[in-house]
SELOKE-197600 format. One record per residue (C-alpha): residue number from 1; residue in three letters; x, y, z. Coordinates in nm, 4 decimals. Layout:
{atom NUM, "Ala", {X, Y, Z}} ...
//
This chain:
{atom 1, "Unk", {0.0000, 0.0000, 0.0000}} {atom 2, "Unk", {0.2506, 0.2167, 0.0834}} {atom 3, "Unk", {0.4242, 0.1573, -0.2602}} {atom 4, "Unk", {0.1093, 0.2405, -0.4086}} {atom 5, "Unk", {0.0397, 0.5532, -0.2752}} {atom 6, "Unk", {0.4049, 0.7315, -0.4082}} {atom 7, "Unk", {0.2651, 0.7459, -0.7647}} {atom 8, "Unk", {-0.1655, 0.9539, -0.8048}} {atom 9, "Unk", {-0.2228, 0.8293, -1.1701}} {atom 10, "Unk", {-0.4860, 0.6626, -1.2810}} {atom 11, "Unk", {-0.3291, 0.3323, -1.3229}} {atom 12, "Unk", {-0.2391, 0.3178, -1.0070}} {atom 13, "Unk", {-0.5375, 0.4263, -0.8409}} {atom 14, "Unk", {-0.6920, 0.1688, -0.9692}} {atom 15, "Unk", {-0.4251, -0.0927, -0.8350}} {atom 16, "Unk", {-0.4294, 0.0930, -0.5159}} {atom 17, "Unk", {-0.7924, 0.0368, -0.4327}} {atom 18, "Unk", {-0.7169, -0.3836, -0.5212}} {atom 19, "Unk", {-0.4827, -0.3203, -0.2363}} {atom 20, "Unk", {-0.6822, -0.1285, 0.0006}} {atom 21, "Unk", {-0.9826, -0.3449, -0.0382}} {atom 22, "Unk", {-0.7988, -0.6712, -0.0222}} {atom 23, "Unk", {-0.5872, -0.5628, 0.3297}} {atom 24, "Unk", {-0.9096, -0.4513, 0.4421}} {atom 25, "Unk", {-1.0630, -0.8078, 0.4032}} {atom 26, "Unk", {-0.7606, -0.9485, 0.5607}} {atom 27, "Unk", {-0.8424, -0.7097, 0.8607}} {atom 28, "Unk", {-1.2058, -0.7941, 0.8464}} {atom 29, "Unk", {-1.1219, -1.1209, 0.9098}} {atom 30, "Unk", {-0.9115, -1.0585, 1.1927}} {atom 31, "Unk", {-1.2197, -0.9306, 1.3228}} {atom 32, "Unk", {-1.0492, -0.5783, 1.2841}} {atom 33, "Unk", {-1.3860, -0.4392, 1.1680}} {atom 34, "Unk", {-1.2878, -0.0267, 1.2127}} {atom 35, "Unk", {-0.9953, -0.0650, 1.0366}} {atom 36, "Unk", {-1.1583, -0.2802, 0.7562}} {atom 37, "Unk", {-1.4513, -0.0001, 0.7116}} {atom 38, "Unk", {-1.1370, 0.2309, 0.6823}} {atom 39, "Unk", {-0.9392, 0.0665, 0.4076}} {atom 40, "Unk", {-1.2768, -0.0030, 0.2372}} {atom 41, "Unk", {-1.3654, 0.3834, 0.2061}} {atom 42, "Unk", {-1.0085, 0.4156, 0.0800}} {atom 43, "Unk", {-1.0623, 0.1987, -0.1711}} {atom 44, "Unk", {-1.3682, 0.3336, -0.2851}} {atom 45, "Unk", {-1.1921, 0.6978, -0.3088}} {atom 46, "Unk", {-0.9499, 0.5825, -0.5349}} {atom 47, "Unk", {-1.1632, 0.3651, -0.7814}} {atom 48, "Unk", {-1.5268, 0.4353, -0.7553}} {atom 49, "Unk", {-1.6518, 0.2130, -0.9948}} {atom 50, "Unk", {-1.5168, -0.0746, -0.8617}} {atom 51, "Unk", {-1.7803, -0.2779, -0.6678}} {atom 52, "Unk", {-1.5975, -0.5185, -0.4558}} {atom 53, "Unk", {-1.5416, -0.2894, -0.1486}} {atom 54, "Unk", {-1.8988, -0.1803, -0.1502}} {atom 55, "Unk", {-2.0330, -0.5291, -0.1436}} {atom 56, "Unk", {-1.7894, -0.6195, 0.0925}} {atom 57, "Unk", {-1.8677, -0.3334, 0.3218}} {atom 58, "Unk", {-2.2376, -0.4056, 0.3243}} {atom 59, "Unk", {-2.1221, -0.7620, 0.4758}} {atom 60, "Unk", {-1.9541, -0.6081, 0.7610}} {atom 61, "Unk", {-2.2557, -0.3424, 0.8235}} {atom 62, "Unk", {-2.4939, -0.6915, 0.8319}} {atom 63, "Unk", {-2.3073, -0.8741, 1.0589}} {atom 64, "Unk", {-2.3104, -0.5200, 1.2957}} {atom 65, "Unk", {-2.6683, -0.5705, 1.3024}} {atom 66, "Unk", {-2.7071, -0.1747, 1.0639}} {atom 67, "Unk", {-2.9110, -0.3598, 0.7866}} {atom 68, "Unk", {-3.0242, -0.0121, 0.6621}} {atom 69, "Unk", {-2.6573, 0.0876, 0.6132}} {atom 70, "Unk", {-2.5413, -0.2332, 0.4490}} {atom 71, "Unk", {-2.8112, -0.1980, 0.1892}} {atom 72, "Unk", {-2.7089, 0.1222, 0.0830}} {atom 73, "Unk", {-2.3980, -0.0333, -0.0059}} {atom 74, "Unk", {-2.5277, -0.3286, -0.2039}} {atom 75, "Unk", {-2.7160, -0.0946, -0.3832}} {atom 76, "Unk", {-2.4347, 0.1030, -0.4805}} {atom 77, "Unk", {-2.2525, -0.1838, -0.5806}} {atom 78, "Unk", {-2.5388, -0.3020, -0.7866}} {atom 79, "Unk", {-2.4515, -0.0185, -0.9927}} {atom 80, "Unk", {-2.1123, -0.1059, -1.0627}} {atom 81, "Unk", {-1.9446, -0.4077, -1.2292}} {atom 82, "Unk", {-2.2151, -0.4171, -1.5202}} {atom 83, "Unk", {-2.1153, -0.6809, -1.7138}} {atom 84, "Unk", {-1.9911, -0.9082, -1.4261}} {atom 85, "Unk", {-2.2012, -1.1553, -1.3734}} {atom 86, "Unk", {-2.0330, -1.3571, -1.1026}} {atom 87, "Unk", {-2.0053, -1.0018, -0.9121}} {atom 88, "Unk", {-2.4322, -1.0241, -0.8937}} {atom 89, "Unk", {-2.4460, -1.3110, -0.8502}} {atom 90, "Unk", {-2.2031, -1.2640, -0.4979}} {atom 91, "Unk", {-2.4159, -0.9856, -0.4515}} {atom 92, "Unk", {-2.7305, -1.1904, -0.4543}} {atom 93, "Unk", {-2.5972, -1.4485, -0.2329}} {atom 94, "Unk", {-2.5353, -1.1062, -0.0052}} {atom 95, "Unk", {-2.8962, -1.0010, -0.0170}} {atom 96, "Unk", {-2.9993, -1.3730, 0.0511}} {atom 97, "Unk", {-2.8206, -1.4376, 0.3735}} {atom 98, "Unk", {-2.9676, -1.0632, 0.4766}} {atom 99, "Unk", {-3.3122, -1.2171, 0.3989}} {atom 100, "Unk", {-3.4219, -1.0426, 0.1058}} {atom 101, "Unk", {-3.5054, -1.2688, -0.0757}} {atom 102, "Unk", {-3.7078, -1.0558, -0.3357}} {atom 103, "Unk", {-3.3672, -0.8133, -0.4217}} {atom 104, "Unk", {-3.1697, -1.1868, -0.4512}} {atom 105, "Unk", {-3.3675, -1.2610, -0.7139}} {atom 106, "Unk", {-3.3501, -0.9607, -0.8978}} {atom 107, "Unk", {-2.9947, -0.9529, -0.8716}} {atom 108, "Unk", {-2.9545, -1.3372, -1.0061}} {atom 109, "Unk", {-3.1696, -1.2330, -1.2968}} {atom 110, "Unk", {-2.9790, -0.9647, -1.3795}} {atom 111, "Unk", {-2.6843, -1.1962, -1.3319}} {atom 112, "Unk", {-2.8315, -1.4222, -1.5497}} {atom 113, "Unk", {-2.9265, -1.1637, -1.8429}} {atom 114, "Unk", {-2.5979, -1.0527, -1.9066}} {atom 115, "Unk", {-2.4146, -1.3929, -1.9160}} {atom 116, "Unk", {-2.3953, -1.7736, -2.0110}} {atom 117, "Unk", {-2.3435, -1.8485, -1.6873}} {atom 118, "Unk", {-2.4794, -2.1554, -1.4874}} {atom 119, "Unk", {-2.3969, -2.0191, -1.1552}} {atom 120, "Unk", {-2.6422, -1.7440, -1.1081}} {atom 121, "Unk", {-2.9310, -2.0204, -1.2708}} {atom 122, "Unk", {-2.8288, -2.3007, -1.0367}} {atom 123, "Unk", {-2.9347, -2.0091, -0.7352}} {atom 124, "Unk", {-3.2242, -1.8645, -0.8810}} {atom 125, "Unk", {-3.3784, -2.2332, -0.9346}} {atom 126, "Unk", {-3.2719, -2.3275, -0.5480}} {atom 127, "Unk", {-3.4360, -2.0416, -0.4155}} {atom 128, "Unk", {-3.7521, -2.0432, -0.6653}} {atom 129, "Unk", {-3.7488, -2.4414, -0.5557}} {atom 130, "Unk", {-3.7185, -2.4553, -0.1419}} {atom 131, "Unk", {-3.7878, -2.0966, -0.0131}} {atom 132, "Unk", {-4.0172, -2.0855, 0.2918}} {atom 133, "Unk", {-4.1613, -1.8110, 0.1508}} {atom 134, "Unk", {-4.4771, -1.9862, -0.0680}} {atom 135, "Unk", {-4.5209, -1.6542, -0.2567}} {atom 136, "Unk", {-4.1620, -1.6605, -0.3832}} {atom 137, "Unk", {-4.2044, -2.0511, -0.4687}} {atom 138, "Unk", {-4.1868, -2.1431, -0.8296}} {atom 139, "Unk", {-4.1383, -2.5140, -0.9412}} {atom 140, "Unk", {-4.1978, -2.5053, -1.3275}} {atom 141, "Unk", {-3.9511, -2.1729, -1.3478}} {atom 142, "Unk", {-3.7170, -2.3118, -1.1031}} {atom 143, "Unk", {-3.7195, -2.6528, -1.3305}} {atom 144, "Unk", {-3.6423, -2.4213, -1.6781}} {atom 145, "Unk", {-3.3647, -2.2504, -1.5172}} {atom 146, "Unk", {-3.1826, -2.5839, -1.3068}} {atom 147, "Unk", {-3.1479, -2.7139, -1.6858}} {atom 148, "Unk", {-3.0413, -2.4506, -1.8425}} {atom 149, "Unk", {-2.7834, -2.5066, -1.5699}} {atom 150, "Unk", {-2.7315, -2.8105, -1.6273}} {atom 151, "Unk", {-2.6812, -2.7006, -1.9867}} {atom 152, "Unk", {-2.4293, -2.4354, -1.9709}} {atom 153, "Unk", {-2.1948, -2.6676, -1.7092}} {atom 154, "Unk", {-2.1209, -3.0472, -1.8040}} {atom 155, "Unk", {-2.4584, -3.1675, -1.6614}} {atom 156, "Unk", {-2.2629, -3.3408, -1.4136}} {atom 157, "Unk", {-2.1939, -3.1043, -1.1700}} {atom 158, "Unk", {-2.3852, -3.2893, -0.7959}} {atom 159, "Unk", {-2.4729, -2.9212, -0.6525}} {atom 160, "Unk", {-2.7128, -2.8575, -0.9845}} {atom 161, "Unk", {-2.8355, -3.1630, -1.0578}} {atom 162, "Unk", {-2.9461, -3.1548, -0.6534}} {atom 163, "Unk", {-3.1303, -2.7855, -0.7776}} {atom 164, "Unk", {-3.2787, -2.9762, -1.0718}} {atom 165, "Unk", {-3.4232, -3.2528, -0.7969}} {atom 166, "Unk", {-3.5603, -2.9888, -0.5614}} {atom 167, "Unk", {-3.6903, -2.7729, -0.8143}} {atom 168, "Unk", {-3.8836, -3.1052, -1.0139}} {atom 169, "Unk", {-4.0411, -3.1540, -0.6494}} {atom 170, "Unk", {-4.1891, -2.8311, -0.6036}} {atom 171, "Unk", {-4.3448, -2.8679, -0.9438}} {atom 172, "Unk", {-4.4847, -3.1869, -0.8273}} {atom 173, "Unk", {-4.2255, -3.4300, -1.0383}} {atom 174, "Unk", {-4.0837, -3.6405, -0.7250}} {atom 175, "Unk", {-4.0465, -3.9526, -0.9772}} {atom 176, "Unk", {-3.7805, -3.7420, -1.1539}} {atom 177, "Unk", {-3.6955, -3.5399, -0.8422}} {atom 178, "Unk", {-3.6190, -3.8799, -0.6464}} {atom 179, "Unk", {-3.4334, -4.0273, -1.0341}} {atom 180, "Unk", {-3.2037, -3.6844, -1.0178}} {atom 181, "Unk", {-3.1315, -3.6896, -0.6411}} {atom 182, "Unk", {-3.0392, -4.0021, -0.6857}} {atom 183, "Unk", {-2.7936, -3.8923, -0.9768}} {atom 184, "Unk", {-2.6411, -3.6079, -0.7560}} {atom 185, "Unk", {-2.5465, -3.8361, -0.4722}} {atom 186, "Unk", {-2.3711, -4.0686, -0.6607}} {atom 187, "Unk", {-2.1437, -3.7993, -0.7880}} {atom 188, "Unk", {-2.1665, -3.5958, -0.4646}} {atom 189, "Unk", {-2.0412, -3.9992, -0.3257}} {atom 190, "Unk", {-1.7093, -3.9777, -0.5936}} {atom 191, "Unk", {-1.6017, -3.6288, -0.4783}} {atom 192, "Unk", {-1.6128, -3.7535, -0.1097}} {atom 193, "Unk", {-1.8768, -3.4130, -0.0108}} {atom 194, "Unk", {-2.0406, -3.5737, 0.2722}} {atom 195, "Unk", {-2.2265, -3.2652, 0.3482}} {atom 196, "Unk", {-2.3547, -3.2623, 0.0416}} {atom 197, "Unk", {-2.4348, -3.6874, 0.0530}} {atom 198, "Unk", {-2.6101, -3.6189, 0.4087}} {atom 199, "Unk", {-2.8653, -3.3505, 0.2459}} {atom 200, "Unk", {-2.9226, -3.5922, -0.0854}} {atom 201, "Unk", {-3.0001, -3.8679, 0.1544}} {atom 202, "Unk", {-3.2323, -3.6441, 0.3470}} {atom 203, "Unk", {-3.4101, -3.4751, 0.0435}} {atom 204, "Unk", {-3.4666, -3.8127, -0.1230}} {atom 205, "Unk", {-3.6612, -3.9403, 0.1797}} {atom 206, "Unk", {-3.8721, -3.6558, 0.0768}} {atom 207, "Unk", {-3.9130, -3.6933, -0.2314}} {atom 208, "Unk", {-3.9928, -4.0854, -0.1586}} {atom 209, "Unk", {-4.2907, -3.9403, 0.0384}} {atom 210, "Unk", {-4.4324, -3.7170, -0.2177}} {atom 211, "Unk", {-4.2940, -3.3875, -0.0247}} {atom 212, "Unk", {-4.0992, -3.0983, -0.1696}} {atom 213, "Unk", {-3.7820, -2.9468, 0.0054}} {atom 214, "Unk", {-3.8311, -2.6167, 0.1313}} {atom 215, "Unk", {-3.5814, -2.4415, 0.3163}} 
//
């Protein structure tokens, strides 16, 4: 940082604010939260456009309990980062462990519209699939968008072939629900993810019983 700072052009403002935002995660982590929040605003001096300290600021306002505060960041950084789609689609995962569910959504489609990208499907479907939240629910959607996961990856992948599964319940398929469950723990079983083998096995006694897997 300190190398950094010796030269004010451009090009290195922009380097500068990698630097300040990625010592202020370190800090963050060291649970060196006033420092963080410090290195973050530097960050966003130098390069305003760049989202990553806003996004990552809103995380540390959550955790401090100032949800008010840490959306105005996320919504700032929804307006950087345009044509990033994994950037929304971190963002969205932001806005779903806050709750809000609703701006998640609108921040995977977005990630979704500007990009071939199975990632911000896969999290759409699993949300439209399993959230608590009956008016969100959406099996037949949440089906269309798990394959066009499936699609864009090598259909192989255990994590959306388990969205396909949950999203085939909630639109009332648990023949092929149980069939693709079935399909994701065998390759969740060859990667050794026992985390994700415990949930398959527990989903697919749903799915034996006729029952969806909300969240």
């Amino acid at each position: 940082m300190q190398i950094r700072s010796r030269n004010s052009s451009a090009h290195y403002n922009a380097g500068g604010a990698l630097v300040e935002n990625n010592l202020a995660s370190v800090l963050a982590r060291k649970g060196r939260l006033n420092e963080a929040v410090d290195h973050y605003h530097n960050a966003m001096n130098l390069r305003p456009g760049y989202g990553d300290p806003y996004l990552n600021l809103g995380n540390i306002l959550f955790q401090q309990g100032h949800l008010r505060d840490a959306m105005a960041e996320w919504q700032k950084a929804h307006t950087t980062e345009t044509k990033d789609a994994r950037f929304h689609t971190v963002l969205a995962d932001s806005f779903l462990r806050a709750g809000l569910q609703k701006h998640a959504i609108a921040e995977y489609e977005y990630a979704a519209g500007i990009a071939q990208d199975p990632l911000p499907r896969n999290n759409l479907a699993w949300l439209l699939a399993t959230s608590s939240d009956a008016s969100i629910r959406d099996g037949n959607r949440a089906v269309e968008l798990a394959k066009e996961a499936l699609r864009l990856s090598d259909g192989k992948d255990p994590g959306y072939l388990r969205t396909l599964a949950a999203a085939s319940a909630e639109s009332g398929r648990f023949g092929e629900a149980e069939e693709t469950a079935r399909r994701a723990l065998r390759a969740a079983e060859l990667l050794h993810n026992r985390t994700l083998v415990n949930a398959l096995h527990d989903e697919i006694a749903l799915y034996e019983l006729g029952l969806p897997c909300h969240k």
